[in-house]
mmJSON file of the N, C-alpha and C atoms, coordinates in Angstrom:
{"data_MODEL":{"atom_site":{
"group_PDB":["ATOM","ATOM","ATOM","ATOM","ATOM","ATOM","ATOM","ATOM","ATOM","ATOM","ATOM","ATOM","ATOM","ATOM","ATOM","ATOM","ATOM","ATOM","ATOM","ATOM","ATOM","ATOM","ATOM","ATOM","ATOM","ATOM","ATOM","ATOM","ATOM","ATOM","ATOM","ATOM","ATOM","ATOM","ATOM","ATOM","ATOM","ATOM","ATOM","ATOM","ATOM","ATOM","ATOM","ATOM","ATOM","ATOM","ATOM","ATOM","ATOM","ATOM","ATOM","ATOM","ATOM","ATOM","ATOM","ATOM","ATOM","ATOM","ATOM","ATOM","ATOM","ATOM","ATOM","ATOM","ATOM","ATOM","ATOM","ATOM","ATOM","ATOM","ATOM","ATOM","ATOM","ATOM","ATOM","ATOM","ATOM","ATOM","ATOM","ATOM","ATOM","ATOM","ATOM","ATOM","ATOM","ATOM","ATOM","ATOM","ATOM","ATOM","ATOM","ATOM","ATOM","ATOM","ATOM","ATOM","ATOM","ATOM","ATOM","ATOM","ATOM","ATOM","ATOM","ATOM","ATOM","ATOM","ATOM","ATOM","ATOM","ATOM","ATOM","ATOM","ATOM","ATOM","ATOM","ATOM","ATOM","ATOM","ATOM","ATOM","ATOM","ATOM","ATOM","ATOM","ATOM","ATOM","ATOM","ATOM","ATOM","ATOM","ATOM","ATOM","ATOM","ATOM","ATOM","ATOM","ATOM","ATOM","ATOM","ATOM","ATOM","ATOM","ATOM","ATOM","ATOM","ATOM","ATOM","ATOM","ATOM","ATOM","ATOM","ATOM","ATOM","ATOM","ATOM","ATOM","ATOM","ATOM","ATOM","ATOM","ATOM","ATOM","ATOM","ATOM","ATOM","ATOM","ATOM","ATOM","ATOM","ATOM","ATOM","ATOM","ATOM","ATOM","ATOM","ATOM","ATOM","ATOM","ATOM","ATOM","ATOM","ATOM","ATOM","ATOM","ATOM","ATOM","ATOM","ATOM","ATOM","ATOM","ATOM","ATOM"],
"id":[1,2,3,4,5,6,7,8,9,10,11,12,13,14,15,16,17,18,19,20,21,22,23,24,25,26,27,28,29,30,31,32,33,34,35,36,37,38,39,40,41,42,43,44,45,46,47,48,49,50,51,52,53,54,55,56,57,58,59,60,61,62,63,64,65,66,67,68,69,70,71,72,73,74,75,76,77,78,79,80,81,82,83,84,85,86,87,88,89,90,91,92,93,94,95,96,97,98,99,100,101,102,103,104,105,106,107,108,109,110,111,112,113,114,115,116,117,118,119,120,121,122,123,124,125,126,127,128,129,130,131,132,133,134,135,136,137,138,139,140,141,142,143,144,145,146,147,148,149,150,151,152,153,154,155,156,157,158,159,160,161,162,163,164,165,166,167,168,169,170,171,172,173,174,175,176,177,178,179,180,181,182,183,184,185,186,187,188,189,190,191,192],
"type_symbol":["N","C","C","N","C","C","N","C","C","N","C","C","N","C","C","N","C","C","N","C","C","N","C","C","N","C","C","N","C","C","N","C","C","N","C","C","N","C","C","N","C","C","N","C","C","N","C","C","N","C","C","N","C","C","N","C","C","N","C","C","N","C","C","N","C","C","N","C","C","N","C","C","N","C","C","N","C","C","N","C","C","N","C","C","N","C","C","N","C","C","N","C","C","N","C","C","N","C","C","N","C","C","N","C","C","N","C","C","N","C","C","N","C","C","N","C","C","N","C","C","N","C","C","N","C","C","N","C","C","N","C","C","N","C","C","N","C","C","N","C","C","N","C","C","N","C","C","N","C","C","N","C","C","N","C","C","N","C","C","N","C","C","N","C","C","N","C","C","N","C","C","N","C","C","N","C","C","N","C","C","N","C","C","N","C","C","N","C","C","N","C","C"],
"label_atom_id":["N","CA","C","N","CA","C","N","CA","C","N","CA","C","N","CA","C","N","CA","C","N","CA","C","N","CA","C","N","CA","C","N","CA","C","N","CA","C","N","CA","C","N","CA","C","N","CA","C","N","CA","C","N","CA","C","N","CA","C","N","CA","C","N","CA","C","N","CA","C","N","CA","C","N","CA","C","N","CA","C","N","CA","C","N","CA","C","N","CA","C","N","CA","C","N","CA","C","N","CA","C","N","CA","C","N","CA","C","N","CA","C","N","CA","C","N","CA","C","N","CA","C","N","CA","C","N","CA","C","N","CA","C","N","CA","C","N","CA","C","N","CA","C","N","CA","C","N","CA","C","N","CA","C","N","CA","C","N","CA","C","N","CA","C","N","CA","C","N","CA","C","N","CA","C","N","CA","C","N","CA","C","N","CA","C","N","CA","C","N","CA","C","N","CA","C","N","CA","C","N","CA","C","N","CA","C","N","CA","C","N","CA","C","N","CA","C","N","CA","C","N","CA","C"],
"label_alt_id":[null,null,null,null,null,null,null,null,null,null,null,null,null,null,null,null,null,null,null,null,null,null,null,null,null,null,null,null,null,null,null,null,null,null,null,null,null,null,null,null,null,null,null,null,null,null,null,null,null,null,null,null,null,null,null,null,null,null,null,null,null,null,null,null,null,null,null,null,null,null,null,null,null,null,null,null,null,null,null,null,null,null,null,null,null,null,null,null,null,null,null,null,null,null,null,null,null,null,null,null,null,null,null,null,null,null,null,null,null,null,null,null,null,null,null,null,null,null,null,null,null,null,null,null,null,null,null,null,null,null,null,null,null,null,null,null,null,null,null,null,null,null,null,null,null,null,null,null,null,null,null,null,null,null,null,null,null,null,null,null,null,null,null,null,null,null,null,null,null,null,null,null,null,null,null,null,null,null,null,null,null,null,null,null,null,null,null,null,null,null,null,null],
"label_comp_id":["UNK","UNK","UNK","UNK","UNK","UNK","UNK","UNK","UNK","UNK","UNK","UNK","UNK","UNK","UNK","UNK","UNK","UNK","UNK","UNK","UNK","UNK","UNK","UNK","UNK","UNK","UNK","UNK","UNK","UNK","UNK","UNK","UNK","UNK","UNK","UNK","UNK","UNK","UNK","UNK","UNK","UNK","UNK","UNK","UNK","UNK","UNK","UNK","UNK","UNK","UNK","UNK","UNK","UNK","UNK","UNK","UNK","UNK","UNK","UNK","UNK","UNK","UNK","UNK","UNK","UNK","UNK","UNK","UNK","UNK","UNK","UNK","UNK","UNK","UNK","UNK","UNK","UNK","UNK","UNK","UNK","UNK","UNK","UNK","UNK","UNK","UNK","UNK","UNK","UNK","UNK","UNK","UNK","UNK","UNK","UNK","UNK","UNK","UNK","UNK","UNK","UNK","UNK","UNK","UNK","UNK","UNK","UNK","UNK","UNK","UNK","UNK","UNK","UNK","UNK","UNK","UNK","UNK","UNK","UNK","UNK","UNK","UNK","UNK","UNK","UNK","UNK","UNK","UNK","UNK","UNK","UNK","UNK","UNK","UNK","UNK","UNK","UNK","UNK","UNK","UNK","UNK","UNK","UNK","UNK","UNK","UNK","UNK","UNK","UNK","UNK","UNK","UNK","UNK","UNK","UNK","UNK","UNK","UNK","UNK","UNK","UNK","UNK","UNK","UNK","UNK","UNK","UNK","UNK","UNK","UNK","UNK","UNK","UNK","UNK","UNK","UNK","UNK","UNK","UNK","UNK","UNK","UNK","UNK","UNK","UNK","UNK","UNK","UNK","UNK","UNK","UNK"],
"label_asym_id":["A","A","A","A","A","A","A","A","A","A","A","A","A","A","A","A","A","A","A","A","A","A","A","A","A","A","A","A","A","A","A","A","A","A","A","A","A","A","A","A","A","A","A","A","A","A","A","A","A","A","A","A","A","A","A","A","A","A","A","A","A","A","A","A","A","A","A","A","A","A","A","A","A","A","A","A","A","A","A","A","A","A","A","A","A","A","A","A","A","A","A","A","A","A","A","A","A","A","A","A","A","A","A","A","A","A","A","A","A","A","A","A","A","A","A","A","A","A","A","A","A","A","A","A","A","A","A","A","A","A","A","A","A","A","A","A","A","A","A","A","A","A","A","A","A","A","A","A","A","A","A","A","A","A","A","A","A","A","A","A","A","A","A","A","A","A","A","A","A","A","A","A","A","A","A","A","A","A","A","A","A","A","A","A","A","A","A","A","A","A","A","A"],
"label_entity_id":["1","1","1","1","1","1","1","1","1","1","1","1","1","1","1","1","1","1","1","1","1","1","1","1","1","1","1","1","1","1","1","1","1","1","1","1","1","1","1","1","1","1","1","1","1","1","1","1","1","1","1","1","1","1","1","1","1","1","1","1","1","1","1","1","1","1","1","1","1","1","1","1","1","1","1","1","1","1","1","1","1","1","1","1","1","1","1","1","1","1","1","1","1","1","1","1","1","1","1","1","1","1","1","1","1","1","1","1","1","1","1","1","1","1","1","1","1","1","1","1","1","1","1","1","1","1","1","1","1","1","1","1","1","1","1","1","1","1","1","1","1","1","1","1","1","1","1","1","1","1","1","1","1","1","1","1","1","1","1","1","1","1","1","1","1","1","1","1","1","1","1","1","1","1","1","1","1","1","1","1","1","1","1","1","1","1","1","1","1","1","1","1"],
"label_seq_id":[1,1,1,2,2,2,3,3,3,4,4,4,5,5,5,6,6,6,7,7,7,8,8,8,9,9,9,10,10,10,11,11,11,12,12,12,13,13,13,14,14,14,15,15,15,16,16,16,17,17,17,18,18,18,19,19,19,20,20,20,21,21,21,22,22,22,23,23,23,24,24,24,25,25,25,26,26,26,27,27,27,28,28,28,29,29,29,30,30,30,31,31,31,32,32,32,33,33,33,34,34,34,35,35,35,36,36,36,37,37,37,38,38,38,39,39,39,40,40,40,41,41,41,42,42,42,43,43,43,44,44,44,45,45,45,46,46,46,47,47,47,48,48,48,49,49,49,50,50,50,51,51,51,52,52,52,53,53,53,54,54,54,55,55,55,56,56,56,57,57,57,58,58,58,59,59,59,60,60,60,61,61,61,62,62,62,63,63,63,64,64,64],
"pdbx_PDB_ins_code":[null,null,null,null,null,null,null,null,null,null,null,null,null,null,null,null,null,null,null,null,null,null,null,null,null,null,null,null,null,null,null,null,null,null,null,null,null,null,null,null,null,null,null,null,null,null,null,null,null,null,null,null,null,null,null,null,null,null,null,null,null,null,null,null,null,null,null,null,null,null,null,null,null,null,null,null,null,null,null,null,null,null,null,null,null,null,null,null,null,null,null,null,null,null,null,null,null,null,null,null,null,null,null,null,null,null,null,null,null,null,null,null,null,null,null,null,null,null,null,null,null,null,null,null,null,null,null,null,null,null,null,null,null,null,null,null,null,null,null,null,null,null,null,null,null,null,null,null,null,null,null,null,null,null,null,null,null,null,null,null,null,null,null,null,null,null,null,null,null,null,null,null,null,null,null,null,null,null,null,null,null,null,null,null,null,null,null,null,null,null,null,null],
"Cartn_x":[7.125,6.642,7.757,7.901,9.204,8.354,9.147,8.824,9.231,7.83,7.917,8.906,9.239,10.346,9.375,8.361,7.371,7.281,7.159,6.823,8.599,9.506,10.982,10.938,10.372,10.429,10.086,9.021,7.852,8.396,9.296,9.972,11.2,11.641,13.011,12.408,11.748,10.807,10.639,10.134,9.762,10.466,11.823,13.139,14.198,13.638,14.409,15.028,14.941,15.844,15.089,15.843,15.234,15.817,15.318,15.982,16.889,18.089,18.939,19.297,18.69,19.466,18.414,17.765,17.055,17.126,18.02,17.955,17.24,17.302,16.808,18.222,18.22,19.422,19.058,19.956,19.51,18.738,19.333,18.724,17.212,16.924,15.49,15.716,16.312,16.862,16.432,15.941,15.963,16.327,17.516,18.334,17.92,17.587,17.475,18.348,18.889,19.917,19.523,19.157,18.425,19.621,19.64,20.246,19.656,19.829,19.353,20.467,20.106,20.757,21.058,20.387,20.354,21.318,21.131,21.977,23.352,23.841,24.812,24.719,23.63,23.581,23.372,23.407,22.901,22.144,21.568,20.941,20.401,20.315,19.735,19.009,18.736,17.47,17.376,17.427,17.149,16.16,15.394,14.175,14.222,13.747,13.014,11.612,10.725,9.459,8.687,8.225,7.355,6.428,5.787,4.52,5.063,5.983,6.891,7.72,8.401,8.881,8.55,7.279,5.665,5.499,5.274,4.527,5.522,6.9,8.32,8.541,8.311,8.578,7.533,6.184,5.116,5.538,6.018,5.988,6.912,8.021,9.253,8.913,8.512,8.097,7.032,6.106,4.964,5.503,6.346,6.166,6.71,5.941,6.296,6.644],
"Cartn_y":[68.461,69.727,70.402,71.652,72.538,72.466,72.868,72.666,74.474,74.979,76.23,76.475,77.424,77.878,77.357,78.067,78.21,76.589,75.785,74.205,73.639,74.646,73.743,74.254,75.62,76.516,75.24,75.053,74.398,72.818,72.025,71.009,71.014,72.172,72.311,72.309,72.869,73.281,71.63,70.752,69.82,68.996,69.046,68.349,68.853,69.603,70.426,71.67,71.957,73.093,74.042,75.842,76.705,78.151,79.076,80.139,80.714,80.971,81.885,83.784,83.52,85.194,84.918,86.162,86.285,87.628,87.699,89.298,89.312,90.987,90.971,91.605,91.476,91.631,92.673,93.685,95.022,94.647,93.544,93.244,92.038,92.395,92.228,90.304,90.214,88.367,88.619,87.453,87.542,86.41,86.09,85.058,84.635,83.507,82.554,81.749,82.057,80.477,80.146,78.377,77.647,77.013,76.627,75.413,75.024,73.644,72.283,72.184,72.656,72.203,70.988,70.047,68.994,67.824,68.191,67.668,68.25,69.884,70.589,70.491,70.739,70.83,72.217,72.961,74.41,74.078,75.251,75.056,76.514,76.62,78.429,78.248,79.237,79.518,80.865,80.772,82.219,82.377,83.25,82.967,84.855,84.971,86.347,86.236,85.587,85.782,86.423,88.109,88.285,88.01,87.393,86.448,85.731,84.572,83.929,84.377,85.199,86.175,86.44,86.838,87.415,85.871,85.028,83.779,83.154,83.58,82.822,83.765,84.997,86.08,85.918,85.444,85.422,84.066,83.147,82.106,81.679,82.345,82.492,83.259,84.599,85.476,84.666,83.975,83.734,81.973,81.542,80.625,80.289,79.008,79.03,77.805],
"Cartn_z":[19.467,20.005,20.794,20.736,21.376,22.687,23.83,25.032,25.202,25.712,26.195,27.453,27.25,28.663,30.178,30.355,31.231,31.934,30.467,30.9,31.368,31.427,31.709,32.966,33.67,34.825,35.68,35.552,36.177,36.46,35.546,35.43,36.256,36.119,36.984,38.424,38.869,40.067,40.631,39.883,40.274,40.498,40.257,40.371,41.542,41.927,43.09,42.791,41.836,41.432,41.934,42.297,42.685,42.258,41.392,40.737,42.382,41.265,42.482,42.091,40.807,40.142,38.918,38.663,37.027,36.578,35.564,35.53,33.557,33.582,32.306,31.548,30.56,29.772,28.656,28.601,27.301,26.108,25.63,23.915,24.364,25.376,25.234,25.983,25.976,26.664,28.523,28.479,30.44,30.163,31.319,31.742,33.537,33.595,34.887,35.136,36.776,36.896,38.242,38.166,38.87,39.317,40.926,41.243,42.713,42.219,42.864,43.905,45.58,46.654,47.52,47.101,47.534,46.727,45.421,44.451,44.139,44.177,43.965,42.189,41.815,40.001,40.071,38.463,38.486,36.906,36.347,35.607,35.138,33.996,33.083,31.939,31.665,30.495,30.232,29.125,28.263,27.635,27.544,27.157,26.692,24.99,24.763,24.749,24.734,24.462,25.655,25.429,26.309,27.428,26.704,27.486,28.311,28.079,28.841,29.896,29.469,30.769,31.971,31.667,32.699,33.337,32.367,33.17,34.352,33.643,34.376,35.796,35.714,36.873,37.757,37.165,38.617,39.129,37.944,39.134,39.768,39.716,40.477,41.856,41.704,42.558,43.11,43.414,44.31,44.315,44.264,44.744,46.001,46.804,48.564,48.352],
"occupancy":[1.0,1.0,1.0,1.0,1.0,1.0,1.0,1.0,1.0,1.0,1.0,1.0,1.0,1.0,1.0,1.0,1.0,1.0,1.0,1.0,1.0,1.0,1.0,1.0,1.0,1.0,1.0,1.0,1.0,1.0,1.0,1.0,1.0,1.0,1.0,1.0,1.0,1.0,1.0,1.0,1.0,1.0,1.0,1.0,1.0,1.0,1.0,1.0,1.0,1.0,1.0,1.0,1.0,1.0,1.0,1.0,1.0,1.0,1.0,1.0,1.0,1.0,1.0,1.0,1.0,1.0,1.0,1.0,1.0,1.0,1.0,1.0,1.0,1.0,1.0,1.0,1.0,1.0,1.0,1.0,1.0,1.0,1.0,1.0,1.0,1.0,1.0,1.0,1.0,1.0,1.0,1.0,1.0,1.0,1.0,1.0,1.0,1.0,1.0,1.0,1.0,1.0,1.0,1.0,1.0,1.0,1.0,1.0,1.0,1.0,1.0,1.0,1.0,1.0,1.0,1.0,1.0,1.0,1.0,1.0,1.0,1.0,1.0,1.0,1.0,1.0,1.0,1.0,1.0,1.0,1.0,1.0,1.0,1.0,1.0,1.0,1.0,1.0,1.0,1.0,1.0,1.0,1.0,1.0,1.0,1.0,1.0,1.0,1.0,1.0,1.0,1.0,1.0,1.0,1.0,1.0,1.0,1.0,1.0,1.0,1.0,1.0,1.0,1.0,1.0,1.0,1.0,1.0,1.0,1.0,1.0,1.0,1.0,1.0,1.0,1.0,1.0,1.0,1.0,1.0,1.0,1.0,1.0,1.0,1.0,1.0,1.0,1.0,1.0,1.0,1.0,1.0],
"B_iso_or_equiv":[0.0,0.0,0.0,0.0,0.0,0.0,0.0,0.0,0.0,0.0,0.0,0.0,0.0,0.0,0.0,0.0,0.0,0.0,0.0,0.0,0.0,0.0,0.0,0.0,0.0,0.0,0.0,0.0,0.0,0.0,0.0,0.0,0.0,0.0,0.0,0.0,0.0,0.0,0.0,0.0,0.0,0.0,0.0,0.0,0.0,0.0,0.0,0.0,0.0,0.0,0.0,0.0,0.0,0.0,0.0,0.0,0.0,0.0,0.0,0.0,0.0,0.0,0.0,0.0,0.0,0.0,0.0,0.0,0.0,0.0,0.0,0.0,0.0,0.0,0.0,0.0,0.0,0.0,0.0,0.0,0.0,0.0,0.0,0.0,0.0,0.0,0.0,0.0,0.0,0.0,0.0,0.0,0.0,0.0,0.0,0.0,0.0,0.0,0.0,0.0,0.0,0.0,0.0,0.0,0.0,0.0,0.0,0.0,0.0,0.0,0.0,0.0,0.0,0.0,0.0,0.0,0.0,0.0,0.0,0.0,0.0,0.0,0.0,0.0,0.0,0.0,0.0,0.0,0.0,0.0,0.0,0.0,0.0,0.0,0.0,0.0,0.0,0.0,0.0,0.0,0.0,0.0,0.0,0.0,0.0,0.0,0.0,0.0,0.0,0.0,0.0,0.0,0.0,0.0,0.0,0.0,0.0,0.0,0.0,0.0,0.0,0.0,0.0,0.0,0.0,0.0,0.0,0.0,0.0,0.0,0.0,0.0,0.0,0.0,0.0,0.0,0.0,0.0,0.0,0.0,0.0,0.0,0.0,0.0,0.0,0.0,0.0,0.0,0.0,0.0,0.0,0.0],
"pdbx_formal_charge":[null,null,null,null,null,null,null,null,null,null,null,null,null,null,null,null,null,null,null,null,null,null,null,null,null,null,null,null,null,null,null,null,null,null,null,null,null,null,null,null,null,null,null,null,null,null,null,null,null,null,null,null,null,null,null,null,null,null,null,null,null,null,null,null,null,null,null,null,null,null,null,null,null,null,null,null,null,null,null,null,null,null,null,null,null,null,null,null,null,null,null,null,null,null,null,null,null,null,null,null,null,null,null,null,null,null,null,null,null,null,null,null,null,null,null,null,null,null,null,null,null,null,null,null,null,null,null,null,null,null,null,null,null,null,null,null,null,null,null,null,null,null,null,null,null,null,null,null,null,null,null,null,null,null,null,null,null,null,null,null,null,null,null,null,null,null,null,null,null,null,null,null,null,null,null,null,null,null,null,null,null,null,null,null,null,null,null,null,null,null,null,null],
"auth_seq_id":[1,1,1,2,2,2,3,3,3,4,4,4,5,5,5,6,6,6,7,7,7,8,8,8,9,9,9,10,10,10,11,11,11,12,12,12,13,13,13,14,14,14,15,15,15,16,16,16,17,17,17,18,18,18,19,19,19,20,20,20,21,21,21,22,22,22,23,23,23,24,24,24,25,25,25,26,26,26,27,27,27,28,28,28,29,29,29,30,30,30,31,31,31,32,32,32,33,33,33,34,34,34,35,35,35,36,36,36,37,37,37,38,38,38,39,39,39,40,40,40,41,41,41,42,42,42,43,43,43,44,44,44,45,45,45,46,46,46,47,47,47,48,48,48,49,49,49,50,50,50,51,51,51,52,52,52,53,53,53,54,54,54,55,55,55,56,56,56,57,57,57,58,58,58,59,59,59,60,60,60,61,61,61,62,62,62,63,63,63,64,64,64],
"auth_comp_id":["UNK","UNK","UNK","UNK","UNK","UNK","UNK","UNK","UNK","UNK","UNK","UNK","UNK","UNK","UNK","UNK","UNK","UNK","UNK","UNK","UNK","UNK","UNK","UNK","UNK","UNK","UNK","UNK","UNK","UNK","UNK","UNK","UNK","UNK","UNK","UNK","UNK","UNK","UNK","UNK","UNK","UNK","UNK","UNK","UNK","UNK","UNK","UNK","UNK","UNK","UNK","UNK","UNK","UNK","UNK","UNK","UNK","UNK","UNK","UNK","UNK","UNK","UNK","UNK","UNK","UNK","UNK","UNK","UNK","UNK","UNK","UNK","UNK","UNK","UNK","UNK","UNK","UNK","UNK","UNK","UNK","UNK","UNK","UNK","UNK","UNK","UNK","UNK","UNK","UNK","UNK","UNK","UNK","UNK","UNK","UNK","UNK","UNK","UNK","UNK","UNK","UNK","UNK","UNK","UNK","UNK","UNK","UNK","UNK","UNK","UNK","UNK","UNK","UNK","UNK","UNK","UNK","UNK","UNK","UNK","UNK","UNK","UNK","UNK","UNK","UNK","UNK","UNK","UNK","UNK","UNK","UNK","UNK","UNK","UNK","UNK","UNK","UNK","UNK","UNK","UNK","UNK","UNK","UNK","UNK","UNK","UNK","UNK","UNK","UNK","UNK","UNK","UNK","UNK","UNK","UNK","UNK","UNK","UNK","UNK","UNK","UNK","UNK","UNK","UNK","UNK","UNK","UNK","UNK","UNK","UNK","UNK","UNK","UNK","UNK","UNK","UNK","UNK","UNK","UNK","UNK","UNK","UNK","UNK","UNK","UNK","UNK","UNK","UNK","UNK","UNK","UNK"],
"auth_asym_id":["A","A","A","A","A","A","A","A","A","A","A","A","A","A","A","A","A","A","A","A","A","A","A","A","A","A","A","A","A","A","A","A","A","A","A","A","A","A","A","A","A","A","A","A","A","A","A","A","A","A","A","A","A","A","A","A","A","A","A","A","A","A","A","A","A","A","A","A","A","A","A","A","A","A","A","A","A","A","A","A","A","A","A","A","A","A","A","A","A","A","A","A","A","A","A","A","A","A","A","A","A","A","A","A","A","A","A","A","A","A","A","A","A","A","A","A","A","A","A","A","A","A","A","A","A","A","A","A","A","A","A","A","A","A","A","A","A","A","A","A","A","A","A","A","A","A","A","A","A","A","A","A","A","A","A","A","A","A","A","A","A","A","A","A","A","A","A","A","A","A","A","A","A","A","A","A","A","A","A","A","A","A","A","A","A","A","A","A","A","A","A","A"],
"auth_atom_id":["N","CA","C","N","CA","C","N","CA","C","N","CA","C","N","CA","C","N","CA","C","N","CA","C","N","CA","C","N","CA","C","N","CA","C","N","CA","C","N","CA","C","N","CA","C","N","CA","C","N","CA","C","N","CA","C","N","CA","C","N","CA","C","N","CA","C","N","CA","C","N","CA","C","N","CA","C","N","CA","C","N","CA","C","N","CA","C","N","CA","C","N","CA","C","N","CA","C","N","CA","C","N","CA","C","N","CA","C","N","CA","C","N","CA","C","N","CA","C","N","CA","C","N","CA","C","N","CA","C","N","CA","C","N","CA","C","N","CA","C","N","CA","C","N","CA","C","N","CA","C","N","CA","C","N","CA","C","N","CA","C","N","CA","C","N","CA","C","N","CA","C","N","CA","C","N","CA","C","N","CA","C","N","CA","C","N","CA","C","N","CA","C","N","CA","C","N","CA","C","N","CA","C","N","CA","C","N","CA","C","N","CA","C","N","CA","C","N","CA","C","N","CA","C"],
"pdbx_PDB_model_num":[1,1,1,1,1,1,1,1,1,1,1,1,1,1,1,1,1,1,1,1,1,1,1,1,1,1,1,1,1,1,1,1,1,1,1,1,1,1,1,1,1,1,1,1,1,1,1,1,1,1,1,1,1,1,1,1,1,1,1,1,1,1,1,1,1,1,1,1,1,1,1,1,1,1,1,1,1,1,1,1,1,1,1,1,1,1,1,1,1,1,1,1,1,1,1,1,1,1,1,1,1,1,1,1,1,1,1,1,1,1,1,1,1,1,1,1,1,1,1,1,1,1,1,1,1,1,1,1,1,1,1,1,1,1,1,1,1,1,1,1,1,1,1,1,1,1,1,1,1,1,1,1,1,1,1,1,1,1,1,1,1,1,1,1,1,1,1,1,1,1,1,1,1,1,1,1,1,1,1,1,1,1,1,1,1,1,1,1,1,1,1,1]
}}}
């Protein structure tokens, strides 16, 4: 089974990682880059799928 972007957000999250920059890109691409402060790792994802996008931006944006 492919592993949805949404389910790697959520994985990275749980590993310490924490988005630092997500922008959206002209040809329709939004790019995320995560890094883990405790560890000094970094980490990204590209993702075109709509839906995904949305699910990846609220839960970036509302999370405490």
């Amino acid at each position: 089974m492919i592993e949805k972007e949404f389910d790697r957000v959520i994985k990275l999250y749980e590993q310490g990682f924490r988005c630092i920059k997500y922008e959206d890109v002209e040809n329709g691409e939004f790019r995320v880059f995560f890094k883990n402060f405790k560890d000094e790792k970094i980490d990204s994802l590209v993702c075109s799928d709509k839906d995904e996008i949305i699910r990846i931006k609220h839960y970036i944006d509302n999370y405490y």
